[in-house]
mmCIF file as gemmi writes it, N, C-alpha and C atoms, coordinates in Angstrom:
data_model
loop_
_atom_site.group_PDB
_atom_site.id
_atom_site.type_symbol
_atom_site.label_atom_id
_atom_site.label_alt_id
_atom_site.label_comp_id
_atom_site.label_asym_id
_atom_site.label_entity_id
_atom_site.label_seq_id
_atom_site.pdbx_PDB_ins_code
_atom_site.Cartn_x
_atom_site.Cartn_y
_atom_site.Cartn_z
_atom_site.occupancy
_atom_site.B_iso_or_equiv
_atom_site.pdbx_formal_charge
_atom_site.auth_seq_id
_atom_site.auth_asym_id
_atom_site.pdbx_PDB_model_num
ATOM 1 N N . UNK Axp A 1 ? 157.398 54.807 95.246 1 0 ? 1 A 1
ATOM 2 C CA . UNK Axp A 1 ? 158.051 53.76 94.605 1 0 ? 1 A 1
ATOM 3 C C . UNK Axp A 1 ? 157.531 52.365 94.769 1 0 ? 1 A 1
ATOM 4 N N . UNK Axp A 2 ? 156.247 51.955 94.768 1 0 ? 2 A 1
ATOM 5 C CA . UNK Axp A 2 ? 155.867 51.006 95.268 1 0 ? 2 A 1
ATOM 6 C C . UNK Axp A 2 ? 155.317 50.536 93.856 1 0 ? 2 A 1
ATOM 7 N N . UNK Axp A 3 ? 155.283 51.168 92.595 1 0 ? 3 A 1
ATOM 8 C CA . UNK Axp A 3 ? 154.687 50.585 91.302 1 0 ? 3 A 1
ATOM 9 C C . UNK Axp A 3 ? 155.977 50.098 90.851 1 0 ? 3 A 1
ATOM 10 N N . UNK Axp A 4 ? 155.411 49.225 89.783 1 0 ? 4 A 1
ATOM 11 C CA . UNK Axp A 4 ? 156.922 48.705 89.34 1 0 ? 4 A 1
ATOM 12 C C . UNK Axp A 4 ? 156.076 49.082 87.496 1 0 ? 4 A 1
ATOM 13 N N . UNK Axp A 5 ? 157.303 49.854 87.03 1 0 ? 5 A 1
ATOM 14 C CA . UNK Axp A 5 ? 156.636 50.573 85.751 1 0 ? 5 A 1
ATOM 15 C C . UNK Axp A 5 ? 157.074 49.512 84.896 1 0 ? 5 A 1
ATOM 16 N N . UNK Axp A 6 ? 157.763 49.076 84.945 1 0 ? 6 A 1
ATOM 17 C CA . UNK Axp A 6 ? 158.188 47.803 83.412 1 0 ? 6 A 1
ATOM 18 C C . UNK Axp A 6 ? 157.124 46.714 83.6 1 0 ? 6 A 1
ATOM 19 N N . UNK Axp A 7 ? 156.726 46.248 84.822 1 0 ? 7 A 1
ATOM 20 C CA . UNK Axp A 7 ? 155.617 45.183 84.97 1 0 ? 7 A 1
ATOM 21 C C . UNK Axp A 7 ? 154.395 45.671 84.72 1 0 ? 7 A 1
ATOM 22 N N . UNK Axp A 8 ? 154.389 47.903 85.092 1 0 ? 8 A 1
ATOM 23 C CA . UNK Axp A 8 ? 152.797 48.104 85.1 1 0 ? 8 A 1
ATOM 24 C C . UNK Axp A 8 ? 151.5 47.603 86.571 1 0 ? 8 A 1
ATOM 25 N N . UNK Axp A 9 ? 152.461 47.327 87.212 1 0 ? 9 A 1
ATOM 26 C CA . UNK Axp A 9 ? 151.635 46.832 88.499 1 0 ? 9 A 1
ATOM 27 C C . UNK Axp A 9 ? 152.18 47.161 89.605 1 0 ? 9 A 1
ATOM 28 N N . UNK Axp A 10 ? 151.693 47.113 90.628 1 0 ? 10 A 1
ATOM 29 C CA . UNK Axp A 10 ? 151.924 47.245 92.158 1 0 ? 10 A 1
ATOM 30 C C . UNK Axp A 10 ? 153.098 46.249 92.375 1 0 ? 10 A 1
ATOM 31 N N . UNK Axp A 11 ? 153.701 46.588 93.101 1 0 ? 11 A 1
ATOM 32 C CA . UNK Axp A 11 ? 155.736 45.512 93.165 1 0 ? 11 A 1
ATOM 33 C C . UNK Axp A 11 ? 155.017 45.225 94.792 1 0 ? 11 A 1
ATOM 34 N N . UNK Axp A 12 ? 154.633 43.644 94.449 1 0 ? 12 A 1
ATOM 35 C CA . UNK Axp A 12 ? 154.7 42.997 95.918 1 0 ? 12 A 1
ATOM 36 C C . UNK Axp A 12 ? 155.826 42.981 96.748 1 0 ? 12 A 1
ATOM 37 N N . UNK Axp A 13 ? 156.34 42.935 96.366 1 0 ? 13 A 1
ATOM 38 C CA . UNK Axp A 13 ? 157.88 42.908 96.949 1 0 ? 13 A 1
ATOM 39 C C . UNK Axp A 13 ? 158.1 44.334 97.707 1 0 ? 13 A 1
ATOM 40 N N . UNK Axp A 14 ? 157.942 45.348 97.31 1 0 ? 14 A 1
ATOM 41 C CA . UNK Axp A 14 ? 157.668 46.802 97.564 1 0 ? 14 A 1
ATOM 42 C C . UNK Axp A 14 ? 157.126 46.608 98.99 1 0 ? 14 A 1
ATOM 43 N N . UNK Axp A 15 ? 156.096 46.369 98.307 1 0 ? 15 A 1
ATOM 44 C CA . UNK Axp A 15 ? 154.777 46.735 99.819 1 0 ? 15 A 1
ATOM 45 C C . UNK Axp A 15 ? 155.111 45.565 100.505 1 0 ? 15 A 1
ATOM 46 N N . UNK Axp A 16 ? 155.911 44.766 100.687 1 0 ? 16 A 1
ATOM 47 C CA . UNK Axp A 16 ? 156.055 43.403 101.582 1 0 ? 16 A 1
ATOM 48 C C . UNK Axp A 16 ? 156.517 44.513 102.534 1 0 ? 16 A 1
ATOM 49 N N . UNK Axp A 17 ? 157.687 44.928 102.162 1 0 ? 17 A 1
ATOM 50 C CA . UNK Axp A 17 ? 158.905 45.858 102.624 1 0 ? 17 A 1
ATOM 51 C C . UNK Axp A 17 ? 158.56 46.683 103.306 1 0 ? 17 A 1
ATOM 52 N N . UNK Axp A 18 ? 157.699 47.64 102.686 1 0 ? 18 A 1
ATOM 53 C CA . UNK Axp A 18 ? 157.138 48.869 103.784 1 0 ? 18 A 1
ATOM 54 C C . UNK Axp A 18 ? 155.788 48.613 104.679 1 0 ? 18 A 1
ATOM 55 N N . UNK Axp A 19 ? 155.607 47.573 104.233 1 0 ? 19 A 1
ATOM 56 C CA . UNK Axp A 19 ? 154.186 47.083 105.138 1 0 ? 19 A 1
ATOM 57 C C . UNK Axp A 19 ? 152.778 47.758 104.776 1 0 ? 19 A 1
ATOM 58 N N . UNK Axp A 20 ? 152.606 47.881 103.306 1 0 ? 20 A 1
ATOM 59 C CA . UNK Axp A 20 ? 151.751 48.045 102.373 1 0 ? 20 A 1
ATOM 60 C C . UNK Axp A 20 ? 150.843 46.596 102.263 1 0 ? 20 A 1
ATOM 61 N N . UNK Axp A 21 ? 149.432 47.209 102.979 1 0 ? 21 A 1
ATOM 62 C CA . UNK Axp A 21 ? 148.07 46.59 102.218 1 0 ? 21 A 1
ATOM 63 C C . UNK Axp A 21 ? 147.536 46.413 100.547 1 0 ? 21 A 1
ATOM 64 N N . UNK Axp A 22 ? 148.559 45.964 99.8 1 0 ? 22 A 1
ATOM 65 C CA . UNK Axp A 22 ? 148.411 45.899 98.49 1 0 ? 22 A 1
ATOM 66 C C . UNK Axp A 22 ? 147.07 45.652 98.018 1 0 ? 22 A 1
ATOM 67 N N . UNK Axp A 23 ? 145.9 45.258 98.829 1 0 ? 23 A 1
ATOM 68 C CA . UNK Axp A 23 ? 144.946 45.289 98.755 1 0 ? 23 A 1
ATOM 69 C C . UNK Axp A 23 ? 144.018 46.756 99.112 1 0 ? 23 A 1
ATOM 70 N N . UNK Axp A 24 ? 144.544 48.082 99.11 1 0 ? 24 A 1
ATOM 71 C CA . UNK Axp A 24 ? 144.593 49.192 99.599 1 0 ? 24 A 1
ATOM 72 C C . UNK Axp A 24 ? 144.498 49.98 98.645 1 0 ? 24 A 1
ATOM 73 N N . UNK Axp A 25 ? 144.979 49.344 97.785 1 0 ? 25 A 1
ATOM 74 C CA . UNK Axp A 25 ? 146.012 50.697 96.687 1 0 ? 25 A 1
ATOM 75 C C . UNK Axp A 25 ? 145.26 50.248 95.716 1 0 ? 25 A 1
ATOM 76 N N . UNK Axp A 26 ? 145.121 50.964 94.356 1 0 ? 26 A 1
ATOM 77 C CA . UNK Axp A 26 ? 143.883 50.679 93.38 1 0 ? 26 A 1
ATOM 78 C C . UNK Axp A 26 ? 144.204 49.453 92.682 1 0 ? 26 A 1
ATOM 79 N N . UNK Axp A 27 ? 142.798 48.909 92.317 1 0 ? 27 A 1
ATOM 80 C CA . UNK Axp A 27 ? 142.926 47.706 91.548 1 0 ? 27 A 1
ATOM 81 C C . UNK Axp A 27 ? 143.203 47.95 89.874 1 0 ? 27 A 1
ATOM 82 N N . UNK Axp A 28 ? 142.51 48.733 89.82 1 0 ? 28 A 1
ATOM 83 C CA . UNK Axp A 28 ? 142.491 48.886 88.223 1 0 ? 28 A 1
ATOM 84 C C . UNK Axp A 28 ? 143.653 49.64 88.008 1 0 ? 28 A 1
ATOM 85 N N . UNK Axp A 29 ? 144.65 49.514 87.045 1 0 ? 29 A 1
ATOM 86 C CA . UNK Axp A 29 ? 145.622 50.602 87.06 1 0 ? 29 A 1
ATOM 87 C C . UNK Axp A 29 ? 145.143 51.315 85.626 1 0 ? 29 A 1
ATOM 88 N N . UNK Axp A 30 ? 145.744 52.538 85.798 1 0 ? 30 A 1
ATOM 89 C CA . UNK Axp A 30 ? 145.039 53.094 84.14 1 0 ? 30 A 1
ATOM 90 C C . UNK Axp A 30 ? 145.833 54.272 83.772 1 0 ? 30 A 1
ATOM 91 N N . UNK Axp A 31 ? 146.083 54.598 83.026 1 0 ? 31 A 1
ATOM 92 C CA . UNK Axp A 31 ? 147.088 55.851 82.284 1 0 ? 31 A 1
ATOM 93 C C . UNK Axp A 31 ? 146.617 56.821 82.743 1 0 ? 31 A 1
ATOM 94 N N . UNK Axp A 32 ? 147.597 57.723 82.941 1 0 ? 32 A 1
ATOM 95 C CA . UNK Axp A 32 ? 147.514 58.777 83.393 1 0 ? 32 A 1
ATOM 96 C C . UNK Axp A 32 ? 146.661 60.065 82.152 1 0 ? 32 A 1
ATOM 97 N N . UNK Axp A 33 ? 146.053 59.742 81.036 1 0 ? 33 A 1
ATOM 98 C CA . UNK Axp A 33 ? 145.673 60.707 80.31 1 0 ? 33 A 1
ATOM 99 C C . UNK Axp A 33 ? 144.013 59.648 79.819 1 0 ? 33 A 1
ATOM 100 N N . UNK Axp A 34 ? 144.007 58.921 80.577 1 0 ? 34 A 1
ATOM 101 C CA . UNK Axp A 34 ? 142.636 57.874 80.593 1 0 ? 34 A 1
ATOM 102 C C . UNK Axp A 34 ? 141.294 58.738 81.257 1 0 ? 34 A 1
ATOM 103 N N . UNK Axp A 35 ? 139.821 58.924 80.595 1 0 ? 35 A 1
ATOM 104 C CA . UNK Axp A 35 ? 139.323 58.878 80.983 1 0 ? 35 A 1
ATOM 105 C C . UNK Axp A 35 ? 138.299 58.121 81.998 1 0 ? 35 A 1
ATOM 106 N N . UNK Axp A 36 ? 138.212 59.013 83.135 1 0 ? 36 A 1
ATOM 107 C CA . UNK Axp A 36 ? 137.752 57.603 84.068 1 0 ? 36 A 1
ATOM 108 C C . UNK Axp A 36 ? 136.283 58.143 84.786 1 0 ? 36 A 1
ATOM 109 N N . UNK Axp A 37 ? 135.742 59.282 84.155 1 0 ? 37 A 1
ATOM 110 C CA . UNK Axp A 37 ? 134.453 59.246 84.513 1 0 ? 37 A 1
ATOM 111 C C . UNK Axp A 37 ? 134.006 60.609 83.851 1 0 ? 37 A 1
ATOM 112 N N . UNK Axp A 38 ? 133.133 61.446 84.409 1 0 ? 38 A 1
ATOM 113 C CA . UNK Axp A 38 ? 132.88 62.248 83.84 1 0 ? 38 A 1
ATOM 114 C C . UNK Axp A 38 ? 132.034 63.597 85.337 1 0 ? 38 A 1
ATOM 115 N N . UNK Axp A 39 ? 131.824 64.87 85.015 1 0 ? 39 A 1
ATOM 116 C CA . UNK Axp A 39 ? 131.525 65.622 85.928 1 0 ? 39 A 1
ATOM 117 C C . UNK Axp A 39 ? 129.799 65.032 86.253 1 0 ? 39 A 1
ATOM 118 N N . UNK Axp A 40 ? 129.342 65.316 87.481 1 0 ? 40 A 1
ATOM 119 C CA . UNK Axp A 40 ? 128.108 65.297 87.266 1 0 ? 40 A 1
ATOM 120 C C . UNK Axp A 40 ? 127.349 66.147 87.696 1 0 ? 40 A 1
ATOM 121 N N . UNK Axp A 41 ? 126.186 66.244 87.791 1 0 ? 41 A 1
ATOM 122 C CA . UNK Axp A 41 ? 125.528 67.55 87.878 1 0 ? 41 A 1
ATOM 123 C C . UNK Axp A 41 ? 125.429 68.543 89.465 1 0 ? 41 A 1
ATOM 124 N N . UNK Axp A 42 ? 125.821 67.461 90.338 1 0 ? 42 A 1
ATOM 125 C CA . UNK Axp A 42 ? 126.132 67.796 91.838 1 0 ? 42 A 1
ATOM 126 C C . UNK Axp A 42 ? 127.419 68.725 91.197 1 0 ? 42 A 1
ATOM 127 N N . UNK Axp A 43 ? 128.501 68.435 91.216 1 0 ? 43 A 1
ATOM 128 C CA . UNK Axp A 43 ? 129.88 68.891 91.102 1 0 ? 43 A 1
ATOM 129 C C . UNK Axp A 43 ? 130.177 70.028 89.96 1 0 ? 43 A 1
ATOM 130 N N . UNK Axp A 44 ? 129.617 69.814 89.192 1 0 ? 44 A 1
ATOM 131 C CA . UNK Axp A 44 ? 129.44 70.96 87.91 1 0 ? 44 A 1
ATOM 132 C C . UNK Axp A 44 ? 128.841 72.163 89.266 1 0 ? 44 A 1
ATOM 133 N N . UNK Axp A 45 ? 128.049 71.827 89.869 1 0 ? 45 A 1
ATOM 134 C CA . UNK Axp A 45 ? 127.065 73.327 90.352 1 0 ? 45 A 1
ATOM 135 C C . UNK Axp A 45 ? 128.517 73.743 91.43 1 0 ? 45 A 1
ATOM 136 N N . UNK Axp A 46 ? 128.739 73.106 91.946 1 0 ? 46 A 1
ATOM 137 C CA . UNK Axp A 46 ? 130.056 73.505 93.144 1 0 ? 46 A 1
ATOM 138 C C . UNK Axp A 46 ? 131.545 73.773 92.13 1 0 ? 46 A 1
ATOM 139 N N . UNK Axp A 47 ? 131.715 73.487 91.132 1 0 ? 47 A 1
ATOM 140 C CA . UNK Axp A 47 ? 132.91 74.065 90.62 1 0 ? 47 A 1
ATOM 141 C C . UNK Axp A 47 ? 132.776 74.91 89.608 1 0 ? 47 A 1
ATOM 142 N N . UNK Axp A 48 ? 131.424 74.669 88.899 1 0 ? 48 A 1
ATOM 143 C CA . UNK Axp A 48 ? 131.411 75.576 87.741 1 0 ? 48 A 1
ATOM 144 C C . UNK Axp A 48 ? 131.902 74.88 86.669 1 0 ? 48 A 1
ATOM 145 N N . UNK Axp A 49 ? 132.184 73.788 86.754 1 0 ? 49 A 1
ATOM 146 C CA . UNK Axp A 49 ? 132.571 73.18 84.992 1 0 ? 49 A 1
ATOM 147 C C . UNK Axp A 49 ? 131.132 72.64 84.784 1 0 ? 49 A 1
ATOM 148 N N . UNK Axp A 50 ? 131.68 72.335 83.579 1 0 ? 50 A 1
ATOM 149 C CA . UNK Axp A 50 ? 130.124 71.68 82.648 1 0 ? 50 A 1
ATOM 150 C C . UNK Axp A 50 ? 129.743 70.498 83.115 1 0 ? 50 A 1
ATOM 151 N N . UNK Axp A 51 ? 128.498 70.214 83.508 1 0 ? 51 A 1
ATOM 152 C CA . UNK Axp A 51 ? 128.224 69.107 83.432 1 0 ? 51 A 1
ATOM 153 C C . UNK Axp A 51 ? 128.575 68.031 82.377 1 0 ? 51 A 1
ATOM 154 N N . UNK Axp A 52 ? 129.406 66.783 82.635 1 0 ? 52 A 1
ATOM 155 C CA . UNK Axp A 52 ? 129.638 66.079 81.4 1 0 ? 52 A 1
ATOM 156 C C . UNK Axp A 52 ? 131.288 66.094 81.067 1 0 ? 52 A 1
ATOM 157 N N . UNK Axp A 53 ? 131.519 66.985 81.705 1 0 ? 53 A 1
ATOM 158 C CA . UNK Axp A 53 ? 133.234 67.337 81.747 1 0 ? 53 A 1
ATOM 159 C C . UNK Axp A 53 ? 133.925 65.767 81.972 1 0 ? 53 A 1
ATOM 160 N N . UNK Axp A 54 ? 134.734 65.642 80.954 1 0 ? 54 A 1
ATOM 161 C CA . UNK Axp A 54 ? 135.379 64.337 81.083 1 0 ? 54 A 1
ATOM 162 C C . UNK Axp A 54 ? 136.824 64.368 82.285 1 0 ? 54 A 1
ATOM 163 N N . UNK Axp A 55 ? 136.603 63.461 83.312 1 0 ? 55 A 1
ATOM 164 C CA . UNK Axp A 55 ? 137.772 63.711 83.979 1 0 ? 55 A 1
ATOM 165 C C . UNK Axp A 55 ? 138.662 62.603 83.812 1 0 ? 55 A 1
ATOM 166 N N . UNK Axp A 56 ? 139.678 62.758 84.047 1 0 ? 56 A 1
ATOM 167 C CA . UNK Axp A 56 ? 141.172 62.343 83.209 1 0 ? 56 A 1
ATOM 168 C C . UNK Axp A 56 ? 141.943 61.905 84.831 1 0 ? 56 A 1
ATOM 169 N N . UNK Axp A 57 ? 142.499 60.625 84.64 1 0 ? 57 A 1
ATOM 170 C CA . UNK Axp A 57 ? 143.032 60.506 85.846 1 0 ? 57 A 1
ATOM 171 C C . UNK Axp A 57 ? 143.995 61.029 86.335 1 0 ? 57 A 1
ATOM 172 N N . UNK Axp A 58 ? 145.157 61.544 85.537 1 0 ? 58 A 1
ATOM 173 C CA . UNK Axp A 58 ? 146.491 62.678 86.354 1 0 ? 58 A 1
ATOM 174 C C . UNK Axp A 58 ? 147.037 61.853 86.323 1 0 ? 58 A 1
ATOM 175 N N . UNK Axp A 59 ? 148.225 62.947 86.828 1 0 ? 59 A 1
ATOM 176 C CA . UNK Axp A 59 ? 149.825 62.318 87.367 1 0 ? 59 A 1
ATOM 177 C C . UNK Axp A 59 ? 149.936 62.709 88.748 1 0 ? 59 A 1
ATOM 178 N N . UNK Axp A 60 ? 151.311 62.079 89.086 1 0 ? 60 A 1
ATOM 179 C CA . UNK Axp A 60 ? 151.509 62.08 90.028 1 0 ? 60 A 1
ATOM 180 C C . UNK Axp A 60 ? 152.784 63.799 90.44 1 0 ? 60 A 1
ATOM 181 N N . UNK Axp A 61 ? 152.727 64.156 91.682 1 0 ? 61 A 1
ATOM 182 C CA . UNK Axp A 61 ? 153.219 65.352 91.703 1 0 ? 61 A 1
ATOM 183 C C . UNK Axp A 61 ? 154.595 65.645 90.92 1 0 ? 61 A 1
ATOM 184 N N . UNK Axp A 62 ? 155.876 64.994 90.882 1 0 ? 62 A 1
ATOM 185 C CA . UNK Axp A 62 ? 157.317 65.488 90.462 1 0 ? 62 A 1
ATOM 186 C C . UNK Axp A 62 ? 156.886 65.542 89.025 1 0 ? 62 A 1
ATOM 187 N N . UNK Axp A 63 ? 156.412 64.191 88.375 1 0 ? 63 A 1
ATOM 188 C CA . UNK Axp A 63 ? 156.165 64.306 86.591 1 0 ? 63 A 1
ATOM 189 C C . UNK Axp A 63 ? 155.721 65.618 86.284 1 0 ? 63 A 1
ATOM 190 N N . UNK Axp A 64 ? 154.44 66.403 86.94 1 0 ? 64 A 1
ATOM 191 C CA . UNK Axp A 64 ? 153.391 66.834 86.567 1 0 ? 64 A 1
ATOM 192 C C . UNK Axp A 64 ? 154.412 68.349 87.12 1 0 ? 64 A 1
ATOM 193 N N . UNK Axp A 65 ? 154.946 68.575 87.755 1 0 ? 65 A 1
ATOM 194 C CA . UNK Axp A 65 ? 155.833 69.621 87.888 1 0 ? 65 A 1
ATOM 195 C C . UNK Axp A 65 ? 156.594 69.64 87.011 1 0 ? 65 A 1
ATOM 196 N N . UNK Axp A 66 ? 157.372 68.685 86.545 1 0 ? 66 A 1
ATOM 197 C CA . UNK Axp A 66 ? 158.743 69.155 85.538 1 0 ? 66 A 1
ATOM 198 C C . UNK Axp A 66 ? 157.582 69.308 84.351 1 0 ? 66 A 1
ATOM 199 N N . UNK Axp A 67 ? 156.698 68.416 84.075 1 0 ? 67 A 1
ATOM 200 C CA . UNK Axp A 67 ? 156.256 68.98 82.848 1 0 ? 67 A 1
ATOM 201 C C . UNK Axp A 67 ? 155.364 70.576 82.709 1 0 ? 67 A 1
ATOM 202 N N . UNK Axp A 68 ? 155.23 70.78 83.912 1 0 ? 68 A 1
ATOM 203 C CA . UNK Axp A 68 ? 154.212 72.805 84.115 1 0 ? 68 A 1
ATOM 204 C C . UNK Axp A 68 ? 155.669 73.326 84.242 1 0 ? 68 A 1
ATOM 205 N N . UNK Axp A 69 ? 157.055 72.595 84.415 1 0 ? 69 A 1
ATOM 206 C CA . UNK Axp A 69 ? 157.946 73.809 84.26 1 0 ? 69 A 1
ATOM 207 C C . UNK Axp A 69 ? 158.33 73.603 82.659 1 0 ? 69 A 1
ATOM 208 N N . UNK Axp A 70 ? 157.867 72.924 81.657 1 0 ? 70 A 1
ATOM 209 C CA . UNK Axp A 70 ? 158.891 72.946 80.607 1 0 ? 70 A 1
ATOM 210 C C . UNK Axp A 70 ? 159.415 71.903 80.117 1 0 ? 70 A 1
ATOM 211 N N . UNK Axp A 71 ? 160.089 70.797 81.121 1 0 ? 71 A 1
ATOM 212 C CA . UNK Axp A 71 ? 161.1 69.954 81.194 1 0 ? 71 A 1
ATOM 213 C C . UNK Axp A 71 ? 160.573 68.773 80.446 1 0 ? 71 A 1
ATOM 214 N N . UNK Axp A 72 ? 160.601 68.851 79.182 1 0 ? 72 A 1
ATOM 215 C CA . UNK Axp A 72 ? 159.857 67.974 78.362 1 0 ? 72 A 1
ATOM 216 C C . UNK Axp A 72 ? 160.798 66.7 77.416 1 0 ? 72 A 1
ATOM 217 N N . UNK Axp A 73 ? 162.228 66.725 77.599 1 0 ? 73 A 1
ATOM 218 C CA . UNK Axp A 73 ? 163.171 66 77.268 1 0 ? 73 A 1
ATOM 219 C C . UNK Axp A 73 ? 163.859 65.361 78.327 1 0 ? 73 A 1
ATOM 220 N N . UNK Axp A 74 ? 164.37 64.079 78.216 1 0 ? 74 A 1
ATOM 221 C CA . UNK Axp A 74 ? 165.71 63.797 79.325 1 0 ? 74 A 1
ATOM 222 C C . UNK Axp A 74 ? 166.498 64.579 79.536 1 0 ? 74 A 1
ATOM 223 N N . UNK Axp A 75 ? 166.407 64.328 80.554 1 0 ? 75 A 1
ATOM 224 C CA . UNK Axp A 75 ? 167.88 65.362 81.286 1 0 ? 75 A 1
ATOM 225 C C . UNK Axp A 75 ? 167.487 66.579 81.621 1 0 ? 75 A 1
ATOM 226 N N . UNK Axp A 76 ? 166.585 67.532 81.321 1 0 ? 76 A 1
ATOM 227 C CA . UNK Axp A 76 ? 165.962 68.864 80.916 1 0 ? 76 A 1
ATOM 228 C C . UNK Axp A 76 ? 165.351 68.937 82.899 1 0 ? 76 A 1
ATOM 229 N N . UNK Axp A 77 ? 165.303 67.884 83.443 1 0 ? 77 A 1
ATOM 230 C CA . UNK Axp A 77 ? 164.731 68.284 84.95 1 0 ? 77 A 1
ATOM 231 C C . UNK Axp A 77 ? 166.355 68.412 85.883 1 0 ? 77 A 1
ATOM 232 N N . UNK Axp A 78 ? 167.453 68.299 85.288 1 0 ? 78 A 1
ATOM 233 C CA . UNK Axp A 78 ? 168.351 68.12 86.442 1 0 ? 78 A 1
ATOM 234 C C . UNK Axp A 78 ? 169.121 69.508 85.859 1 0 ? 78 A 1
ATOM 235 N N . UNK Axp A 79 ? 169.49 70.243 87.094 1 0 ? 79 A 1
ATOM 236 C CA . UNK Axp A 79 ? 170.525 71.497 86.48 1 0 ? 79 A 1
ATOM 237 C C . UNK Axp A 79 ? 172.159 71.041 86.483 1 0 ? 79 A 1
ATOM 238 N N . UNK Axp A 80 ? 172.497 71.791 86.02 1 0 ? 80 A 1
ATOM 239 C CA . UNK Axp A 80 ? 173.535 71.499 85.431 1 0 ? 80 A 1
ATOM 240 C C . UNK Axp A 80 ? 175.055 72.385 85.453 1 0 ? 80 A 1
């Protein structure tokens, strides 16, 4: 909880609090479906993807769970 999503940035205020090096945590912020580099030929040979493979920055763990279970509407992650 240390991003603040309506501002899009790191919440100084946050990391005052927990004693966060806001200078620590990434500078660039970037969407989670952003490409941010690509495979290269070291890493292609150790995983087996293609060289050139575009990698995508992710989510973070709870999002990225409700969405591999399904839970693709509000409300759809809380039972009921």
């Amino acid at each position: 909880g240390v991003f603040d999503i309506r501002k899009k940035n790191w919440s100084d205020e946050m990391c005052k609090l927990l004693g966060i090096d806001r200078h620590k945590l990434p500078q660039k912020i970037v969407s989670s479906s952003d490409i941010v580099g690509h495979v290269n030929k070291t890493y292609a040979g150790l995983t087996g993807l293609l060289e050139g493979t575009p990698v995508v920055s992710g989510g973070i763990d709870a999002p990225v769970a409700q969405l591999s279970a399904g839970a693709l509407f509000e409300g759809e992650h809380v039972a009921m």
